[in-house]
C-alpha positions in Angstrom: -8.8 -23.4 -14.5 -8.5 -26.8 -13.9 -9.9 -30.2 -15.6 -13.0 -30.5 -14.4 -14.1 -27.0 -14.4 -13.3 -27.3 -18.3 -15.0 -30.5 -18.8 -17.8 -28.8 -16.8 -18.2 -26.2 -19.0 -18.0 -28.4 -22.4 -21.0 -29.8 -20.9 -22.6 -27.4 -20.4 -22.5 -25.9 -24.0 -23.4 -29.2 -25.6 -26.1 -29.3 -23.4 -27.3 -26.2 -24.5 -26.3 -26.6 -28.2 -28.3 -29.5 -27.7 -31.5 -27.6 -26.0 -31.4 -25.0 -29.4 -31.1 -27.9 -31.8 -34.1 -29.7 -30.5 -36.1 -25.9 -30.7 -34.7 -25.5 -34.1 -36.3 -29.1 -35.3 -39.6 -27.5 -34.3 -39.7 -24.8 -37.1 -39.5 -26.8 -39.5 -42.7 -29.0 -37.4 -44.3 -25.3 -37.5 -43.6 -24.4 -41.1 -43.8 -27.1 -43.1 -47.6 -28.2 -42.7 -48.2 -24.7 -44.8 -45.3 -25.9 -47.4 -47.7 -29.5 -47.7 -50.9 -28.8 -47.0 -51.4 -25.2 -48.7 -48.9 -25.2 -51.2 -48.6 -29.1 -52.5 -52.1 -30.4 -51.7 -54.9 -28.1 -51.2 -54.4 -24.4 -52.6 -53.2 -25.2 -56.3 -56.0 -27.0 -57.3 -58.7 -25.2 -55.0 -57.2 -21.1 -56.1 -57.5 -22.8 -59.8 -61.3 -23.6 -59.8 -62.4 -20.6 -57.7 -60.0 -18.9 -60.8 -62.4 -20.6 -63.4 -65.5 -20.0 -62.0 -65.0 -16.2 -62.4 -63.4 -16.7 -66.1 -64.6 -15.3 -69.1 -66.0 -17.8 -71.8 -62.7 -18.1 -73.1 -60.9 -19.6 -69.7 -59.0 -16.1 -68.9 -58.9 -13.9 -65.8 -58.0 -10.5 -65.9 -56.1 -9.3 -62.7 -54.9 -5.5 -63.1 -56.4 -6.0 -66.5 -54.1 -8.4 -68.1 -55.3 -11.6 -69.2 -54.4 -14.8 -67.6 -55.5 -18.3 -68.4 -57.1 -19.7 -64.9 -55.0 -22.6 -64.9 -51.8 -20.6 -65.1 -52.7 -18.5 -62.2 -51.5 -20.0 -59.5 -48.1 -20.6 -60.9 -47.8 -17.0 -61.7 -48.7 -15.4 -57.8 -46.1 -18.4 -57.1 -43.4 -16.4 -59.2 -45.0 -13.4 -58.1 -44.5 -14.2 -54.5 -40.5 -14.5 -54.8 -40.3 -11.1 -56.9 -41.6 -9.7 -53.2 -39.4 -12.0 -51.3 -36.0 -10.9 -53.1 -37.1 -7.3 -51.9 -37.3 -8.3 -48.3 -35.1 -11.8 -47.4 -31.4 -9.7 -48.2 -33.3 -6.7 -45.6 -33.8 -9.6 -43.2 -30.9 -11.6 -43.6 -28.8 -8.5 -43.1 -30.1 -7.0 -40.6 -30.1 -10.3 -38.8 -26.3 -10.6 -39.0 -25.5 -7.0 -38.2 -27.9 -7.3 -35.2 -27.5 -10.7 -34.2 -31.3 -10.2 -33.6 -32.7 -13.1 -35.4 -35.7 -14.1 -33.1 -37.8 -11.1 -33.3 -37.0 -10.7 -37.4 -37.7 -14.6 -37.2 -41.2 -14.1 -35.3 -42.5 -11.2 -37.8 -42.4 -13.3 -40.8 -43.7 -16.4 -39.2 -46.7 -14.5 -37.9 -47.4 -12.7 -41.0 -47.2 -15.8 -43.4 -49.7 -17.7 -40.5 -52.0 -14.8 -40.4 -52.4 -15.0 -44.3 -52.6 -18.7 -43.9 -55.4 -18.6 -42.0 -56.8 -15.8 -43.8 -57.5 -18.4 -46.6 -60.4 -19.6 -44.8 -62.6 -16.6 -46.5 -61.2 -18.1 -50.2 -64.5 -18.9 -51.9 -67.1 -17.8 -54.3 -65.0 -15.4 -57.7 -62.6 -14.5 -54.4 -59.4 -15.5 -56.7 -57.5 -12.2 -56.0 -57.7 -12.5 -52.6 -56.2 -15.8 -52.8 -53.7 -14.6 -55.1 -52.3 -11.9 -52.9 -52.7 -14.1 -49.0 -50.6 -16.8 -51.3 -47.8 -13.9 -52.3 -48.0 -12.9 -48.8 -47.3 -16.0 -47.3 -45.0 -17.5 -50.1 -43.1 -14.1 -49.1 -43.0 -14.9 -45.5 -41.8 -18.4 -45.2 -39.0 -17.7 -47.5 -38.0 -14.8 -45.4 -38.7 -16.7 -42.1 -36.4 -19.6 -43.7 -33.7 -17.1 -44.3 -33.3 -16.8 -40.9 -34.0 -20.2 -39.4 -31.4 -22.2 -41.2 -29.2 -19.0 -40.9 -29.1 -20.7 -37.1 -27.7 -23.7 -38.2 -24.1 -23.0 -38.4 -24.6 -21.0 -35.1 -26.1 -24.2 -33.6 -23.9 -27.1 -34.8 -20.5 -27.6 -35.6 -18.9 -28.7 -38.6 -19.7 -32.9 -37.8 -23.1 -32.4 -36.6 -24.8 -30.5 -39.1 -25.6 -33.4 -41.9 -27.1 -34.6 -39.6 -29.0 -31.8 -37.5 -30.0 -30.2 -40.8 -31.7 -33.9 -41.9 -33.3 -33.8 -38.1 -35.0 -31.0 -39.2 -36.6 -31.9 -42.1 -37.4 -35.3 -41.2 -39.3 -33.4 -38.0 -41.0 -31.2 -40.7 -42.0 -34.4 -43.5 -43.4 -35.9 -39.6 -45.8 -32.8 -39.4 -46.8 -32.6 -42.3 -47.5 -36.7 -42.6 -50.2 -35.8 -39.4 -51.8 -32.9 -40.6 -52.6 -34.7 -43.5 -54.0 -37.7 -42.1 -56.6 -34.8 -40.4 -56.7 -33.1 -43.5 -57.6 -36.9 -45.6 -60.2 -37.4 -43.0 -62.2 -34.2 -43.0 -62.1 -34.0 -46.6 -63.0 -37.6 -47.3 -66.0 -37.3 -44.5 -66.6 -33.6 -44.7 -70.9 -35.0 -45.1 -70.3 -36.2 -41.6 -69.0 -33.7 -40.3 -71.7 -31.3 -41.5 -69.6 -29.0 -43.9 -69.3 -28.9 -47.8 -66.4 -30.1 -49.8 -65.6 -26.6 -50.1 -65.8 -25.8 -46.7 -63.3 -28.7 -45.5 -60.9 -27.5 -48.1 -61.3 -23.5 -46.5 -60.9 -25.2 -42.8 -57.5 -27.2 -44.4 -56.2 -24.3 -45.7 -57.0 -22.2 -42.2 -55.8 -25.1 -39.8 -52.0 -25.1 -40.9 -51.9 -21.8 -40.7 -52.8 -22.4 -37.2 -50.7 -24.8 -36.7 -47.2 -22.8 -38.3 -48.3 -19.8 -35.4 -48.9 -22.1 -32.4 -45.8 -24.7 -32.6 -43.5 -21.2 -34.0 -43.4 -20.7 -30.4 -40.8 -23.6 -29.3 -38.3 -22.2 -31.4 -38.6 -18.5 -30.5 -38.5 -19.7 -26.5 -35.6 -22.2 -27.2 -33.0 -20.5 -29.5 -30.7 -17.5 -28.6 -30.1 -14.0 -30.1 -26.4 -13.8 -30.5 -25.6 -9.7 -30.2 -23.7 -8.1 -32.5 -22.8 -4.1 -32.5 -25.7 -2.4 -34.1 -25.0 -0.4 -37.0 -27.2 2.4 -38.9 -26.0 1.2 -42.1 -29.5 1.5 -44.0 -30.2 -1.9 -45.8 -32.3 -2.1 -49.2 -33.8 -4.9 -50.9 -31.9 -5.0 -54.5 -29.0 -2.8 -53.4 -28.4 -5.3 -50.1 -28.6 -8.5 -52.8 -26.4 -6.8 -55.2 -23.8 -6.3 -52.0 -24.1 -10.0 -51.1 -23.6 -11.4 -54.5 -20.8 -9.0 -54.9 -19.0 -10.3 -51.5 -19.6 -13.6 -53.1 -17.5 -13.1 -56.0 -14.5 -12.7 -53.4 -16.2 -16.7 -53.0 -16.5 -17.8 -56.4 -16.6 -21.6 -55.3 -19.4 -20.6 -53.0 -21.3 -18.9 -55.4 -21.0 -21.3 -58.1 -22.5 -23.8 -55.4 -25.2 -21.9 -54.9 -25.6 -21.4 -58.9 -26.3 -25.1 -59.1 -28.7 -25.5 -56.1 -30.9 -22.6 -57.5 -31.2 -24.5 -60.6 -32.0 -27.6 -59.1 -33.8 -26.8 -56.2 -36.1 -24.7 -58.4 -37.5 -27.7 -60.4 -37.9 -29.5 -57.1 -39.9 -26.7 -55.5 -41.8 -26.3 -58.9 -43.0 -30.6 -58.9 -43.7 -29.7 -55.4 -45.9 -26.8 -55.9 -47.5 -27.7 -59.1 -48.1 -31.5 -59.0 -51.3 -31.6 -57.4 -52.4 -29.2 -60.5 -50.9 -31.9 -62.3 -52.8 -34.8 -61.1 -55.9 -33.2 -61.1 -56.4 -31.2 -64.5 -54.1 -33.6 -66.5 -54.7 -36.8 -65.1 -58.2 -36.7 -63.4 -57.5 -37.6 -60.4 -59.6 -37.2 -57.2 -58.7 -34.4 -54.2 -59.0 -37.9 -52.2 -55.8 -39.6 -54.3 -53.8 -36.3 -54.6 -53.9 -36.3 -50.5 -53.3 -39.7 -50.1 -50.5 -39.7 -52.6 -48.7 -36.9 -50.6 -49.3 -37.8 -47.5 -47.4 -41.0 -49.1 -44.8 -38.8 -50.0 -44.7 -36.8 -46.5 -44.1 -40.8 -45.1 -41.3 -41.7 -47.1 -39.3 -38.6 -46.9 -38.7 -39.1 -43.3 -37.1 -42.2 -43.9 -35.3 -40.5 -47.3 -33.8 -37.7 -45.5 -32.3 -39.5 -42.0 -31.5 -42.5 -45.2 -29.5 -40.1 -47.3 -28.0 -38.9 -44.3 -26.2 -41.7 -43.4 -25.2 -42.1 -46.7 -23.6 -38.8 -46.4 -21.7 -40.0 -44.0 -20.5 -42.6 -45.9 -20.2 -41.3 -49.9 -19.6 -37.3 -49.0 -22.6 -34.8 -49.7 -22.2 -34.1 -52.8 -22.3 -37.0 -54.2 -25.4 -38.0 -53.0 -26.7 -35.0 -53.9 -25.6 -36.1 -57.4 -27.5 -39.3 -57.3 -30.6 -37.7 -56.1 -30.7 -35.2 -59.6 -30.4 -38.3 -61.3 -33.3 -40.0 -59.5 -35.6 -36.7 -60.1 -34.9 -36.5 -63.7 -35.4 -40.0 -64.1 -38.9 -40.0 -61.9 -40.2 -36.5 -64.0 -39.7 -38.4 -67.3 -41.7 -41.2 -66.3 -44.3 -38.6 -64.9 -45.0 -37.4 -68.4 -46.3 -40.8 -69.1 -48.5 -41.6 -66.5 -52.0 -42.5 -67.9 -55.2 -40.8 -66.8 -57.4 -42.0 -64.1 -54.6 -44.2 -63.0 -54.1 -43.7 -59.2 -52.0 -46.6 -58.6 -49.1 -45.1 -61.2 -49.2 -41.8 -59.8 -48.6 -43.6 -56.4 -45.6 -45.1 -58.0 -44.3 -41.7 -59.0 -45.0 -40.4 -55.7 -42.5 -43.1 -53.4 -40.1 -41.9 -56.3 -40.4 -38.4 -55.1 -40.5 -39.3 -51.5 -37.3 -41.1 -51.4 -35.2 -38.1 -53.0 -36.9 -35.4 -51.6 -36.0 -34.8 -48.4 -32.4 -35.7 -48.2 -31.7 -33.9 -51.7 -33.0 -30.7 -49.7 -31.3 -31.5 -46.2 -27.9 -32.2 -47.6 -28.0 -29.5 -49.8 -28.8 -26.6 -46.7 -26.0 -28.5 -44.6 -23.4 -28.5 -47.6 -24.2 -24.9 -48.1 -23.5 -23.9 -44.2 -20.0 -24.9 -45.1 -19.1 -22.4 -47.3 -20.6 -19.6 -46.0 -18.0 -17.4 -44.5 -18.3 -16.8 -40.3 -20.2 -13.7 -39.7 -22.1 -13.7 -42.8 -24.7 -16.2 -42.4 -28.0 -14.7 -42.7 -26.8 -13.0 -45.5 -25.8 -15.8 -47.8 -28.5 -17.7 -47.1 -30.8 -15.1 -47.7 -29.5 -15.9 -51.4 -29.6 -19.7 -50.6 -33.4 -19.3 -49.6 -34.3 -17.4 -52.7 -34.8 -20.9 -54.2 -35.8 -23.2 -51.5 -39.6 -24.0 -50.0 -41.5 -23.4 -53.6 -39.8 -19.6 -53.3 -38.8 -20.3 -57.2 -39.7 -17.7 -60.0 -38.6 -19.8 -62.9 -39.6 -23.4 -62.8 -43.4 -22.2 -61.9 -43.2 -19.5 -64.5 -42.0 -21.8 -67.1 -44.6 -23.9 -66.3 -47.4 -21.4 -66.4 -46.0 -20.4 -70.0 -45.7 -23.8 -71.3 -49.5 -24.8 -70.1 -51.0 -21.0 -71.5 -48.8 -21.7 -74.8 -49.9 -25.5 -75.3 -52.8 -26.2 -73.3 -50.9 -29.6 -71.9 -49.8 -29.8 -68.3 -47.4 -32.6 -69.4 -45.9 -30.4 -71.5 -45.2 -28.3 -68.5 -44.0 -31.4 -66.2 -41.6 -32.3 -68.8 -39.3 -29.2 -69.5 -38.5 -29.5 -65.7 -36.1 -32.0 -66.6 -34.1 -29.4 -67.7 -33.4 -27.6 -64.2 -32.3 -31.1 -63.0 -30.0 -31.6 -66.0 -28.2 -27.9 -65.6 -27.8 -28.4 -61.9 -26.3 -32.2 -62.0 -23.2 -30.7 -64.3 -23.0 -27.2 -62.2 -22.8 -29.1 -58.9 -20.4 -31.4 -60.6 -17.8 -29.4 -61.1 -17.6 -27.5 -57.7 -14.4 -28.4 -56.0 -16.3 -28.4 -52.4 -13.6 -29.1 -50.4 -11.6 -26.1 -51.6 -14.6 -24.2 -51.9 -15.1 -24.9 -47.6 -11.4 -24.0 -46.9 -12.0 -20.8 -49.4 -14.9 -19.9 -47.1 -12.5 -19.9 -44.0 -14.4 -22.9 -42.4 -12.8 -26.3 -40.9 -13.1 -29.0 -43.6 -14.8 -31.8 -42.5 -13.7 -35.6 -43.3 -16.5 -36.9 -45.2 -18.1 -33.8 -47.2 
């Protein structure tokens, strides 16, 4: 074969490395209006009032008879949601890798969580179950869609691309989310104009990104590639499945002690992220107007704090700046429990802060993982990985919802997330990455 016929073919497969890449950007475009608009902006605060209105006198709702206090309710069908998810993302992610069929798995879950999405629309009135279980359904499904999305992304990019493909992707996704806001901020602000109550805009919100994650999942299903693998008849179940990953992991104790750390951190980032709008509203008063505005700021600046902290990735290593981002979250929660009521301008503050950390401490932390996964197993382990990313944690929101039905204070509640950020600063601290990469049987890159 001679020179050019080589060179010819390298061409060719970064040209259609390159074609995949761009396709896999656009899940994250599809997805991630549901992770902003439903989860951060729109559903916590919306679920919680249609949950008061059908309270008793004393503030509690009784789902399958137990008593809840309303403004705990949405965190709980949070934590809910991932009990359900555990069950079904180790199915997925090993059937995916056994298979190599990845896009039809991939399309199932995207088109379930977008059909209870947009099922959302018919959330009024005492309707709170309803919500309830379309927000376990959906939680459920983008965790198990994520499993095997970035499950592509050692398939898709080698060793010195994937900082920087992984950060692509979320930077596409903050991008989304930043312009279904801006819709979202104006048919809210002027829902009188348009004809439709407050209420109504919200339900319409809620529906659109929905939508939005079924329409765009298209690009990605037409652009990447099933890699085949021998089927096997191997029967897969949910707790049984996770039990064998976590015990091939232990043959990968560096990997797993990576992944320790992340699902500690990672679930107080996905708990600010889901709860915060709960936050600003109940304990600090603050308008539906504000909270939009204030994420939308945060959608803004973590386009420019992912591809940011990517190039300092390049420069410092990963894990370092992962490092520095925990610092920067515990730092920005602690000033959170101070911000004053009916003070927009401060919550702003606190919201750049979270902007500028958030989406390269999430990016970085899906590209280091990719390292250490060993070849051949990569729906799998992240399956694990995803049991904490995308607001899929139990803990953080359960914590919360325990602290606010024991004290009554949401600032309570913001503040013992500190902790998570804490434990998962020393845990990623002392994993030896480098070894932990040539353990997993992966190339080590220069910078990492």
């Amino acid at each position: 074969m001679g020179t050019g016929t080589v060179r010819t073919q390298a061409g060719d497969e970064a040209a259609g490395r390159r074609r995949e890449q761009r396709g896999w950007y656009f899940y994250d475009w599809a997805c991630s209006v549901y992770s902003t608009s439903v989860l951060t902006v729109f559903l916590g605060p919306y679920l919680t009032s249609v949950a008061r209105s059908a309270a008793d006198a004393d503030g509690f709702v009784h789902p399958l008879g137990l008593p809840v206090r309303a403004g705990s309710f949405f965190a709980y069908c949070v934590s809910a949601s991932v009990i359900l998810a555990i069950l079904v993302m180790p199915v997925a992610g090993a059937a995916a890798d056994r298979t190599g069929r990845r896009k039809p798995l991939l399309a199932a879950a995207a088109y379930t969580g977008a059909t209870a999405t947009t099922g959302l629309f018919f959330l009024d009135g005492h309707r709170y179950l309803l919500g309830g279980v379309l927000l376990i359904v959906a939680n459920a499904s983008v965790a198990v869609s994520m499993v095997l999305y970035n499950s592509y992304l050692p398939l898709i990019a080698p060793p010195d691309e994937r900082d920087a493909v992984s950060s692509r992707g979320w930077a596409f996704g903050y991008a989304a989310g930043s312009l279904v806001l801006v819709a979202n901020l104006v048919l809210f602000t002027a829902h009188d104009s348009f004809g439709v109550s407050e209420a109504t805009a919200v339900r319409i919100c809620l529906a659109s990104a929905g939508l939005w994650w079924g329409v765009f999942t298209l690009v990605p299903l037409r652009r990447l590639r099933d890699r085949r693998t021998a089927p096997t008849s191997v029967p897969v179940h949910g707790w049984r499945q996770l039990a064998a990953t976590i015990r091939n992991m232990r043959g990968k104790p560096l990997t797993l002690a990576f992944l320790l750390a992340y699902l500690v951190y990672n679930d107080g980032i996905q708990t600010v992220i889901s709860q915060a709008s709960v936050y600003g509203s109940e304990e600090l008063g603050l308008s539906q107007s504000t909270l939009i505005t204030a994420v939308l700021m945060v959608q803004v600046l973590a386009v420019a704090g992912a591809l940011g902290m990517g190039r300092l990735a390049r420069r410092y290593g990963a894990q370092r700046t992962i490092l520095g981002s925990l610092v920067a979250w515990a730092v920005t929660l602690g000033a959170g429990y101070f911000l004053p009521a009916g003070a927009p301008v401060w919550f702003f503050v606190l919201a750049a802060g979270i902007g500028l950390v958030l989406g390269g401490s999430q990016a970085l932390s899906r590209s280091l993982f990719s390292h250490l996964v060993p070849p051949g197993k990569e729906a799998e382990y992240f399956s694990a990985y995803e049991m904490s990313d995308r607001g899929m944690s139990w803990l953080g929101p359960l914590l919360f919802g325990v602290t606010y039905q024991l004290t009554g204070s949401y600032r309570d509640a913001i503040i013992s997330l500190v902790a998570f950020f804490a434990i998962g600063f020393v845990l990623l601290a002392r994993v030896p990455v480098r070894q932990a990469i040539h353990d997993a049987g992966n190339p080590v890159p220069d910078r990492i």
